[in-house]
Each structure stands twice: as C-alpha cells, then as structure tokens.
C-alpha positions in Angstrom: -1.7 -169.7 93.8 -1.6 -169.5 89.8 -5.1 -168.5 88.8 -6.3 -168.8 85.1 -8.5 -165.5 84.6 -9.1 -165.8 81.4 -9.7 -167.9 78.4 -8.7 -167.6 74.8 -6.7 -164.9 72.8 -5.7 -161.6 75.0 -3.6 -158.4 74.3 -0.7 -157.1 76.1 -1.6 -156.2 80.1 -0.9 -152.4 79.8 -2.8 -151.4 82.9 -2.5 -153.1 86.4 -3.2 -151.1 89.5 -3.9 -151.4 93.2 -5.9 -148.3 94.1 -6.1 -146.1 97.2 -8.6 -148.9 99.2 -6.2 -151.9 98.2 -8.2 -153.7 95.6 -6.2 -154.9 92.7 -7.6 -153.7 89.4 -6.4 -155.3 85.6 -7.6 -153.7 82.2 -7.5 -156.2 79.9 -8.5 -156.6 76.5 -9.9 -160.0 74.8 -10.5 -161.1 71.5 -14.4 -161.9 70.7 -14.3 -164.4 68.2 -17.6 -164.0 67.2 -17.8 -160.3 66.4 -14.5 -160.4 65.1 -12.8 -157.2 67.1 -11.3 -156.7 70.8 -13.2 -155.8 73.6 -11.8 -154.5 77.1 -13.0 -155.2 80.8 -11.5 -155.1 84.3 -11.2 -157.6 86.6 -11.5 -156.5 90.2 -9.9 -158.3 93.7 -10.5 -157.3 96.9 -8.5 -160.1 98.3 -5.0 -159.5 97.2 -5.8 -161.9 94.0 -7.2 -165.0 96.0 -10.6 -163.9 94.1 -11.7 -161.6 90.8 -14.9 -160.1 89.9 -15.5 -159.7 85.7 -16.9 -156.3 84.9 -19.2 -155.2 82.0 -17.3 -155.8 78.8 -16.7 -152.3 76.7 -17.2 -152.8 73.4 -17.0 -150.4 70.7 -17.8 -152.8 67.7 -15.2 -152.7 64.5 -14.0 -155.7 62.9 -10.4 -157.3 62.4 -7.7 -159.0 64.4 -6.7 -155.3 65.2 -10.4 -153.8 65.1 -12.4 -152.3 68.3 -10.4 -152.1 72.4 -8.2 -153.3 72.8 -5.3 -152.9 75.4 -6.6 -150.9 77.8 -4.7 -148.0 80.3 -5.6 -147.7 83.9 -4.8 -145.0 86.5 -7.0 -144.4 89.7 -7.9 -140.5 89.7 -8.0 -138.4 92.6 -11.5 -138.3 93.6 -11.6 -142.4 93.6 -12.9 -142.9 89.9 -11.0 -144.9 88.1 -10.1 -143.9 84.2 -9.2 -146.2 81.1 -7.6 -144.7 78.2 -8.3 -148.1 75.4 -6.5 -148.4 72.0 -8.8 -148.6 69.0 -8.1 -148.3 65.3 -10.6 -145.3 65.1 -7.7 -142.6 65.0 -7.4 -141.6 69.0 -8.2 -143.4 72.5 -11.5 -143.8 73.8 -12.1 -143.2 77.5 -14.1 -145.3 80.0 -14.8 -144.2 83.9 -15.9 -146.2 86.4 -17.7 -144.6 89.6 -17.2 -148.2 91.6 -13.6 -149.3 91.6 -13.6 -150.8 88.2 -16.7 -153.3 88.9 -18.6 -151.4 86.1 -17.8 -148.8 83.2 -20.6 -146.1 83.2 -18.8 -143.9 80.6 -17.7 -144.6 77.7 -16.7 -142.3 74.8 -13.6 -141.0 72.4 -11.3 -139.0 74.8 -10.1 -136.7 71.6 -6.5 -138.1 72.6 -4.9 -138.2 68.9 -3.8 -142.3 68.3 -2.3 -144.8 66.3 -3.3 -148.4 66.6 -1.0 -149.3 69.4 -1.2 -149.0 73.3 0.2 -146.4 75.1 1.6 -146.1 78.8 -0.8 -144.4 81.4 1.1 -143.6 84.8 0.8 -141.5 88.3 3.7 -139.1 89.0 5.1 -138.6 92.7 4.2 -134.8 91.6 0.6 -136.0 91.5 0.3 -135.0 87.7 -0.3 -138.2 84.8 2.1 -139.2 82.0 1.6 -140.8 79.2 3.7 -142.2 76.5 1.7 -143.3 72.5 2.1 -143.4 69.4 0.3 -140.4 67.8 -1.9 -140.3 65.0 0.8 -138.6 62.8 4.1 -138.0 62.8 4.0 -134.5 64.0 2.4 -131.9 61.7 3.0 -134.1 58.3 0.5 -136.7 57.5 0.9 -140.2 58.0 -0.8 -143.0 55.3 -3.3 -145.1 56.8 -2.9 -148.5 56.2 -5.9 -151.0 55.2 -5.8 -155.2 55.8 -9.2 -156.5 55.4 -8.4 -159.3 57.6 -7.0 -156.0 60.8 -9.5 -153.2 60.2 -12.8 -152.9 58.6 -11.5 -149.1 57.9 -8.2 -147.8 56.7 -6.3 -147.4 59.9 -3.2 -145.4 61.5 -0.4 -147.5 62.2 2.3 -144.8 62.6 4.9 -146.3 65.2 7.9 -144.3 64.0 7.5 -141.7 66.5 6.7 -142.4 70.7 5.2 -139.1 72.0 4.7 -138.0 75.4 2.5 -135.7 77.6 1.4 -134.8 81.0 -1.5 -134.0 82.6 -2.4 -131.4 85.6 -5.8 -132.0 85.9 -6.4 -136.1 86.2 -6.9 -136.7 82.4 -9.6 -134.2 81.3 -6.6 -132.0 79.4 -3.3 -132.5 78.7 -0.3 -130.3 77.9 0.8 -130.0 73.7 2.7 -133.8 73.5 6.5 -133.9 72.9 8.1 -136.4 70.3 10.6 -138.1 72.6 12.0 -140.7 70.4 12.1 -141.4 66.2 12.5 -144.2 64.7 12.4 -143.6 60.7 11.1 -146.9 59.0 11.2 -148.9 62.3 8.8 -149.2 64.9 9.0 -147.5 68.7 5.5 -149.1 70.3 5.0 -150.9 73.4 6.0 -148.0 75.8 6.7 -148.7 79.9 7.1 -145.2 82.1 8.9 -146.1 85.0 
C-alpha cells in the first residue's frame, strides 16, 4: 500500500538498496527548515516496505536551500557495513558508515572525494568493484569559479556541472582509481547521473 514516509521538502532519492539480509534501505535527504540546510538519514524495512524505522539524522550544519547533505548515495559493502557518499557544498562528499544495516550512522566525515554541489551515482558491479559517476570539483586540471547566492550557500560554492566524471573502486570505497571525464557539456549542465 502507498506509504507517506516523509513530510515536507525532500531531494532526489539517489540511493535505494536491499542488502544481503533483505532489508530495504533509502538515503534520503530533507530539508530542515529551521536550520536552513539539508540533512540526510535512512529509513530501514525489514518487511519488504509494510514498515520503516527513521535513523539518526546526519547533519553537517551550513546554511542555504543548497547548504549541508543533502542527496545521499548508498551501496552495502562487503563485510555488511553499509556506506553513504552525501553531496554537500563544502567542495567534495562526506562519508557516513553504518555498522547496523543503516538503523544508525556511527561515522561521519569528509571522504576526500573531490565534488561539486550535485549528487553523484554510487553502484555495485557484477565484477564486485564500485562505480561512481559526479560532477567533480573542477573541470579537470583548470579551475572552475565558485559561485556565491546568499539565499544557496553560506560560502562560495562549486557548481561545476559541465563535466560528469567517473571512477571505480577495488577496495569497497576506501580508494578509488584517478576518475575519467566521460561526458562535456560546455555551458550546459550534465548532473543527475544513473549507472545502470
């Protein structure tokens, strides 16, 4: 049956999972509208979406309509932990981990992933290794202007979309191989990446 989860403003669902033990698992980001930013949590089923379990909300403060985390990547890692890649407008992802199935985030910290503010695309290959598909901080070795809107970020911000990069990774996330620009898009915008 259609379920209402949640309330007010959300971002784009850019992580939906069912791990190894069959529990569904969203990432989700939501808009606090009293500290003026995004946070990001999971919600957690165990029965195939009848019911959902809210965990801790991850908030890395900011402020602005494109300010804090917002639209969060999921992927369950091999030894059970799950991993969140979030976007932020601080200039690269931050990573969360959770040791339960995604009922509580335990770590949280930049992941030194290079980032614009946008989302990115976090999947599992057949091969066993991750991709990913973003929008980098720059377009490749030549600076790109940060932006500044009061009203999005409290802090000039990246918005570089031109470019949609890719990279994999052999070892669940903790490195990942030197990312290839797969598409350009001079003065237009490539954001919003699926990996299918």
């Amino acid at each position: 049956d259609n379920q209402r989860l949640l309330d007010g403003y959300n971002t784009d669902f850019m992580g939906l999972i069912q791990t190894r033990d069959g529990n569904v698992v969203a990432a989700v980001g939501h808009l606090d509208f009293e500290g003026a930013h995004w946070v990001s949590y999971s919600l957690v089923s165990k029965d195939e979406g009848k019911t959902w379990r809210k965990s801790n909300v991850i908030d890395i403060g900011g402020r602005g309509h494109h300010a804090g985390a917002a639209e969060p990547m999921l992927n369950e890692l091999r030894d059970g932990r799950l991993m969140m890649l979030i976007r932020t407008s601080l200039g690269e992802f931050w990573k969360a981990i959770s040791t339960d199935g995604g009922q509580y985030w335990r770590i949280i910290q930049p992941s030194g992933i290079d980032a614009s503010s946008a989302p990115g695309w976090l999947l599992r290959l057949k091969s066993g290794r991750l991709v990913m598909a973003w929008n980098r901080y720059k377009a490749g070795s030549a600076w790109w202007g940060k932006r500044f809107e009061r009203a999005a970020f409290e802090f000039p911000a990246s918005a570089h979309r031109e470019e949609l990069a890719s990279a994999f990774s052999d070892d669940d996330g903790e490195t990942w191989a030197e990312p290839v620009i797969i598409a350009k898009q001079p003065g237009g915008q490539l954001s919003y990446p699926y990996i299918m």
